[in-house]
C-alpha positions in Angstrom: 0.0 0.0 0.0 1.4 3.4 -0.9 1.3 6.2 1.8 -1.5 7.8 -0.1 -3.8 5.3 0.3 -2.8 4.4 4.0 -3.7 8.0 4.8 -7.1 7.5 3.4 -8.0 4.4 4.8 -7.3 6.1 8.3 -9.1 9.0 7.2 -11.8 6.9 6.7 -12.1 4.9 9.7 -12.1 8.2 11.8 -15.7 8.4 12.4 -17.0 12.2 13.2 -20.3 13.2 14.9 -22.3 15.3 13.3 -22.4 18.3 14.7 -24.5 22.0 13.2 -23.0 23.6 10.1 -20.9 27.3 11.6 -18.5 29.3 9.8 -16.1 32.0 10.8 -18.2 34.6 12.9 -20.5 32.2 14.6 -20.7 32.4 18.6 -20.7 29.0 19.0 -20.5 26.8 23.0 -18.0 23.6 22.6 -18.8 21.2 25.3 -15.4 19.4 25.9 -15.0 17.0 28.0 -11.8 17.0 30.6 -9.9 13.8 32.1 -8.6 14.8 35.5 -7.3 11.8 37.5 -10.3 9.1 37.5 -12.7 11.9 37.3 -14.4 13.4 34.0 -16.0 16.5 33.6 -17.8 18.1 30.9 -16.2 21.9 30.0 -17.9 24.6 28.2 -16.0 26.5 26.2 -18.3 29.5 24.5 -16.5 31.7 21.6 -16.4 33.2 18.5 -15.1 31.0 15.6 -12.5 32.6 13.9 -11.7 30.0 11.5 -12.5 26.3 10.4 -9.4 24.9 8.6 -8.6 21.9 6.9 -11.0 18.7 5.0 -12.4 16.0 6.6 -10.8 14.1 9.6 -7.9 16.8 9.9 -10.4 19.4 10.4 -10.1 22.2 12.9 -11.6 25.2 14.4 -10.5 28.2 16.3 -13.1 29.5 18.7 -11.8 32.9 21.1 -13.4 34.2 23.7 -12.6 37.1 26.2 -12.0 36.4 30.0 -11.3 38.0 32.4 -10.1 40.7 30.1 -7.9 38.5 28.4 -8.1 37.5 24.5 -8.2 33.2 24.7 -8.2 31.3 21.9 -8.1 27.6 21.5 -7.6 25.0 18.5 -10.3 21.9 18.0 -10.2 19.2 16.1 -13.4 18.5 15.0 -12.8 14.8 15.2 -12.1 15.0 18.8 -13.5 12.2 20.8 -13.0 14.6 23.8 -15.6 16.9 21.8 -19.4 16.2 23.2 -21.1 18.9 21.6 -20.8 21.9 19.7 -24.1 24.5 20.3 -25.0 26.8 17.7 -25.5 30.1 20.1 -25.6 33.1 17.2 -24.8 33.4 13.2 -22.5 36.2 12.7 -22.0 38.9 9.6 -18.7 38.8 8.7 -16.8 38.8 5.0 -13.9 36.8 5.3 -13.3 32.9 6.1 -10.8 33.8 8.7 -11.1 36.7 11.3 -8.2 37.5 12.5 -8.5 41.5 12.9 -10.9 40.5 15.9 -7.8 40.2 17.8 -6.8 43.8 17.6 -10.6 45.5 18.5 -11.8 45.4 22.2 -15.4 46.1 23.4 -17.9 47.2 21.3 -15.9 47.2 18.0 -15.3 43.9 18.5 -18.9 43.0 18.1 -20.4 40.9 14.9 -23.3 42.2 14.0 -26.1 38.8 14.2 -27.4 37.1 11.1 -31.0 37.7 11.0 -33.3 35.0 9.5 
């Protein structure tokens, strides 16, 4: 087997939930759950996706969120076992597939204006 099709049969066999279509600008709550010791707990982790990069089972997303007056920002693949459930919150209004200038605006610039249905 060539390392081309070893790739895809792994790619393959990764099975991914399915989870509700968002894009860059979308406030989205990723419900990740967290090993410590013996015990497990479920995390929320509620953002703004400023990307989704990569196809398939190398797929990832970058969600941000602001605490404590901090900028955080943290990487998930979307075929994460670890990942229980990605909520929908808002559908943002933005023009680009990656975000990035959110990083530089604080307060109310950095608002996305909601997609309205």
């Amino acid at each position: 087997m060539s390392k081309s099709a070893l790739l895809q049969f792994v790619e393959e066999s990764v099975e991914t939930k399915k989870y509700p279509a968002f894009k860059a600008g979308d406030t989205v709550t990723v419900k990740y759950k967290i090993k410590e010791g013996s015990k497990e707990r479920i995390q929320n982790f509620q953002g703004v996706v400023l990307q989704r990069s990569g196809s398939a089972s190398t797929e990832t997303f970058t969600v941000r969120k602001i605490s404590n007056n901090i900028g955080v920002e943290r990487i998930f693949p979307i075929a994460s076992p670890n990942i229980d459930d990605i909520v929908l919150n808002r559908r943002g209004v933005v023009r680009r597939a990656r975000i990035f200038y959110l990083r530089g605006l604080k307060g109310k610039k950095a608002r996305i204006k909601e997609k309205r249905f």
